[in-house]
C-alpha positions in Angstrom: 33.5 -5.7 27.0 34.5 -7.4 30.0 32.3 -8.5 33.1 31.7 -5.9 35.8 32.7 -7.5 39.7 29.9 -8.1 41.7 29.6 -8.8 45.3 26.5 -9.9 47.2 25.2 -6.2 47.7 25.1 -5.6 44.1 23.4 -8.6 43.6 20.7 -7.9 46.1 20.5 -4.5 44.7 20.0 -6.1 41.4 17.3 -8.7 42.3 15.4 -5.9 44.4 15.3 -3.7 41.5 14.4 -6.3 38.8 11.6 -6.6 41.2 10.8 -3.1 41.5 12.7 -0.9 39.6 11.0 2.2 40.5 12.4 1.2 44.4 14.1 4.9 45.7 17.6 4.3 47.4 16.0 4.6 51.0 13.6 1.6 50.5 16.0 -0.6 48.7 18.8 0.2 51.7 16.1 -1.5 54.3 16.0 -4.7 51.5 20.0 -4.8 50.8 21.1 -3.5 54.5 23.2 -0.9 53.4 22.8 2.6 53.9 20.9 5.1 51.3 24.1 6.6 49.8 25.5 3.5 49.6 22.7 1.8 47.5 22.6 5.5 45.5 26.5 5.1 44.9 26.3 1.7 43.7 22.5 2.0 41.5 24.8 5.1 39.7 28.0 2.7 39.1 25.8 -0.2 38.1 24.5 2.1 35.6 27.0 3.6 34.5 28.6 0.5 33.4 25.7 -0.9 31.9 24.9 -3.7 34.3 21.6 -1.7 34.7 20.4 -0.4 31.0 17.0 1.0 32.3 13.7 1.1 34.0 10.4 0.3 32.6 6.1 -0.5 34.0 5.2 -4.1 33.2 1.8 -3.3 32.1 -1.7 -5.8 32.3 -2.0 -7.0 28.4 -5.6 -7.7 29.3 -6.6 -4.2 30.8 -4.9 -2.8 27.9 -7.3 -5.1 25.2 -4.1 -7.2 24.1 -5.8 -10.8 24.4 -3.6 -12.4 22.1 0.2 -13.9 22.1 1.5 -15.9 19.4 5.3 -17.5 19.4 6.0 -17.1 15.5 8.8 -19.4 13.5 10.4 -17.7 10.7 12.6 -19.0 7.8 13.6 -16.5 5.4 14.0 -17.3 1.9 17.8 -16.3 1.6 20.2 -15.3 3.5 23.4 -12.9 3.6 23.2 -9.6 5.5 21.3 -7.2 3.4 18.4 -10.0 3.4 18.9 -10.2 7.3 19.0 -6.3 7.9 15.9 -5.6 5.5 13.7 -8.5 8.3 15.3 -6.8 11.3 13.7 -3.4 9.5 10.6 -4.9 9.2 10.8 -6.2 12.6 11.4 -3.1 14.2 8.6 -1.3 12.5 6.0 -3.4 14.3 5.1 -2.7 17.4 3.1 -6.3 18.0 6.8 -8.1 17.5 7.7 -7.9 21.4 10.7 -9.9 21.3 12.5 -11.0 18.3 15.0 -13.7 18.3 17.5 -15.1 15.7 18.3 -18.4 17.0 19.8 -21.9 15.9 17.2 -24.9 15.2 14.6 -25.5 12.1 13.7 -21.8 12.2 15.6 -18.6 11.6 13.9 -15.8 13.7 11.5 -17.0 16.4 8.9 -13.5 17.4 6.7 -13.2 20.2 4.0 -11.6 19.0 0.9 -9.7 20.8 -2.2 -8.8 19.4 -6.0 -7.8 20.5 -7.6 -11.0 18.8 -7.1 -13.4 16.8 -8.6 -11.5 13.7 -5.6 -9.1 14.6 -3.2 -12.2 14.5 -4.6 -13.0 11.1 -4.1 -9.8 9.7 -0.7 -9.0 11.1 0.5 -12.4 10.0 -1.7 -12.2 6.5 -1.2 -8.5 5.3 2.0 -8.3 7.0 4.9 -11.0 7.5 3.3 -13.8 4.9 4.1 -10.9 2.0 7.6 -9.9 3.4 10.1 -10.6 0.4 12.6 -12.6 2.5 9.7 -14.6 4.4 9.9 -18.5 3.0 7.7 -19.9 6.1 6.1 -18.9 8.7 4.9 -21.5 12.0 2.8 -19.7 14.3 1.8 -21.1 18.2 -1.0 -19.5 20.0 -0.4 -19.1 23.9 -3.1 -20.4 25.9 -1.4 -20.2 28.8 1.5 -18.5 30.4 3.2 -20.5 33.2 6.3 -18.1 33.8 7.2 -15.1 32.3 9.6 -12.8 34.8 12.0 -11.2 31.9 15.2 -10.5 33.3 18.3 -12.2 34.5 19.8 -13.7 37.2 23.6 -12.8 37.8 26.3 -15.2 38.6 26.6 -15.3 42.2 29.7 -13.3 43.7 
Protein backbone atom coordinates (compact mmCIF):
# COMPACT_ATOMS: atom_id res chain seq x y z
CA UNK A 1 0.00 0.00 0.00
CA UNK A 2 1.88 3.12 -0.56
CA UNK A 3 1.63 6.53 1.42
CA UNK A 4 -1.06 8.98 0.37
CA UNK A 5 0.60 12.87 -0.36
CA UNK A 6 -0.31 15.18 1.97
CA UNK A 7 -0.02 18.89 2.00
CA UNK A 8 -0.58 21.28 4.94
CA UNK A 9 -4.46 21.50 4.37
CA UNK A 10 -4.84 17.85 4.70
CA UNK A 11 -2.99 17.90 7.67
CA UNK A 12 -5.03 20.61 9.28
CA UNK A 13 -8.01 18.85 8.18
CA UNK A 14 -6.67 15.77 9.85
CA UNK A 15 -5.75 17.33 13.20
CA UNK A 16 -9.20 19.28 13.30
CA UNK A 17 -11.05 16.14 12.75
CA UNK A 18 -9.03 13.90 15.19
CA UNK A 19 -10.20 16.58 17.48
CA UNK A 20 -13.70 16.61 16.48
CA UNK A 21 -14.63 14.19 14.06
CA UNK A 22 -18.24 15.00 14.02
CA UNK A 23 -16.85 18.75 12.70
CA UNK A 24 -19.34 19.43 9.24
CA UNK A 25 -17.26 20.83 6.24
CA UNK A 26 -18.49 24.47 6.92
CA UNK A 27 -16.92 24.60 10.50
CA UNK A 28 -13.79 22.81 9.68
CA UNK A 29 -13.34 25.40 6.35
CA UNK A 30 -13.23 28.40 9.10
CA UNK A 31 -10.27 26.06 11.11
CA UNK A 32 -8.32 24.89 7.79
CA UNK A 33 -9.08 28.29 5.63
CA UNK A 34 -10.35 26.65 2.75
CA UNK A 35 -13.68 26.80 1.42
CA UNK A 36 -16.64 24.14 2.41
CA UNK A 37 -16.44 22.17 -0.88
CA UNK A 38 -12.93 22.20 -0.69
CA UNK A 39 -12.75 20.63 2.91
CA UNK A 40 -15.93 18.17 1.58
CA UNK A 41 -13.66 17.26 -1.57
CA UNK A 42 -10.72 16.48 0.41
CA UNK A 43 -12.66 14.70 3.90
CA UNK A 44 -14.20 12.31 0.73
CA UNK A 45 -10.58 11.60 -0.83
CA UNK A 46 -8.99 11.23 2.48
CA UNK A 47 -11.48 8.60 2.97
CA UNK A 48 -11.59 7.03 0.25
CA UNK A 49 -8.04 6.20 0.54
CA UNK A 50 -8.09 5.16 3.91
CA UNK A 51 -6.15 7.98 5.50
CA UNK A 52 -9.53 8.54 7.44
CA UNK A 53 -10.99 4.82 8.51
CA UNK A 54 -13.92 6.35 10.60
CA UNK A 55 -15.67 8.37 13.15
CA UNK A 56 -16.43 7.47 16.60
CA UNK A 57 -17.78 9.38 20.52
CA UNK A 58 -15.01 9.15 23.06
CA UNK A 59 -17.24 8.34 25.90
CA UNK A 60 -16.72 9.23 30.06
CA UNK A 61 -15.56 5.51 31.50
CA UNK A 62 -16.66 6.97 34.78
CA UNK A 63 -20.36 8.12 33.80
CA UNK A 64 -20.62 4.85 32.17
CA UNK A 65 -19.61 2.72 35.73
CA UNK A 66 -16.22 1.56 34.07
CA UNK A 67 -13.83 2.46 37.22
CA UNK A 68 -11.24 0.18 36.31
CA UNK A 69 -8.15 -0.09 33.70
CA UNK A 70 -5.64 -2.64 33.90
CA UNK A 71 -2.49 -2.97 31.25
CA UNK A 72 -2.29 -6.87 31.07
CA UNK A 73 1.17 -8.88 30.02
CA UNK A 74 0.55 -12.07 28.19
CA UNK A 75 2.82 -14.98 27.37
CA UNK A 76 1.23 -17.78 25.67
CA UNK A 77 2.31 -21.21 26.30
CA UNK A 78 3.29 -22.09 22.50
CA UNK A 79 3.40 -20.54 19.61
CA UNK A 80 2.79 -21.10 15.81
CA UNK A 81 -0.27 -19.58 14.11
CA UNK A 82 -3.18 -21.66 15.03
CA UNK A 83 -2.11 -21.10 18.85
CA UNK A 84 -1.84 -17.28 17.86
CA UNK A 85 -5.34 -17.16 15.92
CA UNK A 86 -7.21 -19.25 18.70
CA UNK A 87 -5.91 -15.92 21.51
CA UNK A 88 -6.78 -13.32 18.85
CA UNK A 89 -10.41 -15.31 18.95
CA UNK A 90 -10.56 -15.08 22.44
CA UNK A 91 -9.45 -11.56 22.34
CA UNK A 92 -12.00 -10.40 20.11
CA UNK A 93 -14.79 -12.02 22.03
CA UNK A 94 -14.33 -9.67 24.95
CA UNK A 95 -15.47 -6.59 24.96
CA UNK A 96 -13.30 -5.42 28.24
CA UNK A 97 -9.99 -6.03 25.95
CA UNK A 98 -9.88 -2.35 24.43
CA UNK A 99 -6.70 -2.52 22.81
CA UNK A 100 -4.69 -5.62 22.15
CA UNK A 101 -1.19 -5.55 21.17
CA UNK A 102 1.33 -8.23 20.06
CA UNK A 103 4.57 -6.69 20.72
CA UNK A 104 8.44 -7.48 21.19
CA UNK A 105 9.88 -7.59 24.88
CA UNK A 106 9.32 -10.25 27.89
CA UNK A 107 5.60 -10.47 27.01
CA UNK A 108 3.70 -11.64 23.98
CA UNK A 109 0.42 -9.69 23.85
CA UNK A 110 0.17 -6.62 26.10
CA UNK A 111 -4.15 -5.78 26.62
CA UNK A 112 -5.67 -2.75 27.98
CA UNK A 113 -8.23 -3.83 29.79
CA UNK A 114 -11.47 -2.01 31.34
CA UNK A 115 -13.62 -3.08 33.85
CA UNK A 116 -16.35 -1.71 36.60
CA UNK A 117 -14.25 -2.87 39.64
CA UNK A 118 -11.79 -4.54 40.62
CA UNK A 119 -14.02 -7.71 41.62
CA UNK A 120 -14.77 -7.42 37.72
CA UNK A 121 -10.84 -7.47 37.06
CA UNK A 122 -10.72 -10.50 39.16
CA UNK A 123 -13.17 -12.37 37.43
CA UNK A 124 -12.34 -11.48 33.89
CA UNK A 125 -8.68 -12.30 34.60
CA UNK A 126 -9.72 -15.52 36.94
CA UNK A 127 -12.71 -17.20 35.01
CA UNK A 128 -11.53 -15.89 31.83
CA UNK A 129 -7.80 -15.41 30.48
CA UNK A 130 -5.91 -17.44 33.52
CA UNK A 131 -7.98 -20.69 32.02
CA UNK A 132 -7.27 -19.91 28.26
CA UNK A 133 -5.34 -23.05 26.78
CA UNK A 134 -2.55 -20.96 25.25
CA UNK A 135 -2.25 -18.55 28.41
CA UNK A 136 1.42 -19.50 30.22
CA UNK A 137 1.43 -16.01 32.33
CA UNK A 138 -0.33 -13.44 32.87
CA UNK A 139 1.25 -9.72 34.59
CA UNK A 140 -1.41 -7.43 35.26
CA UNK A 141 -0.88 -3.29 36.18
CA UNK A 142 -3.67 -1.34 37.65
CA UNK A 143 -3.96 2.38 36.27
CA UNK A 144 -4.18 4.71 38.92
CA UNK A 145 -3.68 7.39 36.99
CA UNK A 146 -3.91 8.45 33.37
CA UNK A 147 -1.53 11.25 32.39
CA UNK A 148 -2.15 11.22 28.51
CA UNK A 149 -4.34 9.34 26.56
CA UNK A 150 -5.33 11.23 23.06
CA UNK A 151 -5.49 7.92 20.62
CA UNK A 152 -4.65 8.84 17.31
CA UNK A 153 -1.77 9.88 15.15
CA UNK A 154 0.15 12.58 14.13
CA UNK A 155 1.09 12.60 10.30
CA UNK A 156 4.41 13.40 8.92
CA UNK A 157 4.45 16.94 8.10
CA UNK A 158 4.10 17.86 4.31
Amino acid sequence: MHEMELDRFDLAILAALQRDGALTNAALSGLVNLSASQCSRRRAALEEAGVIEGYSARLSAAKLGIGMRAIIRVNLSAHGQTNEQDFARFVASHAQIRSAFSVSGDADYILDVRVRDLEAFADFVHRHLLPHPQVSQVRSEIVLKTLKDEGGVVPARA
